[in-house]
N, C-alpha and C positions, 0 to 999 in steps of 0.2 A: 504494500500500500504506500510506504513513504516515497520508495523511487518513481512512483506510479505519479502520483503527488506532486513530487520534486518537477517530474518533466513536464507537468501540465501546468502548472504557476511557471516554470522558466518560458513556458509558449506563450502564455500569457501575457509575459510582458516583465514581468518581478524578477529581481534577482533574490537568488538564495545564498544568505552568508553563511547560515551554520545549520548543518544536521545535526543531531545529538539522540541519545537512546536512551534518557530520562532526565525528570527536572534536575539533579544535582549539575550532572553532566552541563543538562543549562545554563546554570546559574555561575558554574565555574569557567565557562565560556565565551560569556556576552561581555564583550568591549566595554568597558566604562567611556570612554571615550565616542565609541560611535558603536552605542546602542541598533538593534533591528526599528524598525517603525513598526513592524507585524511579528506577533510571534502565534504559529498557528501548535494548538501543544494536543497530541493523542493522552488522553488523562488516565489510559490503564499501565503509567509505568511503575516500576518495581520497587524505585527505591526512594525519593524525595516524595511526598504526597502529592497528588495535583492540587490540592488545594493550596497546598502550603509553598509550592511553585509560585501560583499565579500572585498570593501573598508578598515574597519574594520580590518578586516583579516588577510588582506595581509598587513596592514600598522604595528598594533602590535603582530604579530606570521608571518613573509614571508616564513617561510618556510612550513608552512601550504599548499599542494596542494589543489586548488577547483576547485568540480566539480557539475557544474548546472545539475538536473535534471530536465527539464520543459515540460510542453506541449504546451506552447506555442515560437518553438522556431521561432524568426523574423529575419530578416535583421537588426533592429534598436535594436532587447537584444543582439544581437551576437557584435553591433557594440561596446555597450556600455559595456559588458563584456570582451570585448579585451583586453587584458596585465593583467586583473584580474582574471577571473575567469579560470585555465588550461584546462579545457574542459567543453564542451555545450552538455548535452545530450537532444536527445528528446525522451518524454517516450513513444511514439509511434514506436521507436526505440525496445522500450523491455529491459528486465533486461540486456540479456547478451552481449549488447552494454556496459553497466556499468564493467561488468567484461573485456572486451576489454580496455576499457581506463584504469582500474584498473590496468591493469596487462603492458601498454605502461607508464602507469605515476613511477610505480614501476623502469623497466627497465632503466628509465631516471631518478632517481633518486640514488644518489653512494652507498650512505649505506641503505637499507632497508631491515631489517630482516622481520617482519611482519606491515604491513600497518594498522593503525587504522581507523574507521569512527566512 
């Protein structure tokens, strides 16, 4: 699914800075200096929580948009992703749900020449 992913956001148009295989891996990853605009995160990883990823996140980079891809979307992730994560996708939804919120998170946002993930 990732590389699946990867090549359908780089057709797109997006450049992709970093792949990674859980939020730690994330978080020890991302540029202080030149943070993603987009971070799109699969929330069944192993070892960081996703919550406490997106936590992370938003607390040292806020200007970081995120955006949950899961298949498990609930009442109770939606409730606990509120005010953190900018959008909830479900992958039962399909890719080009991802490029709809891509392209609403872009227009809400002032300056975005090209969006990274």
């Amino acid at each position: 699914m990732r590389e699946c992913l990867t090549h359908i956001l780089s057709k797109w148009g997006y450049q992709i800075i970093l792949i990674v295989s859980n939020g730690q891996e994330l978080i020890n990853e991302i540029s202080l200096d030149r943070p993603p605009d987009i971070c799109i995160l699969d929330i069944n990883w192993p070892s960081l929580s996703e919550l406490e990823t997106c936590k992370i996140l938003k607390e040292q980079w806020p200007v970081i948009q995120i955006v949950v891809f899961t298949m498990n979307v609930i009442p109770s992730l939606i409730q606990k992703l509120n005010g953190i994560a900018d959008a909830v996708i479900s992958k039962a939804d399909g890719i080009l749900e991802i490029k709809v919120v891509l392209e609403q998170l872009k227009i809400s946002k002032v300056d975005v020449s090209s969006a990274k993930v």
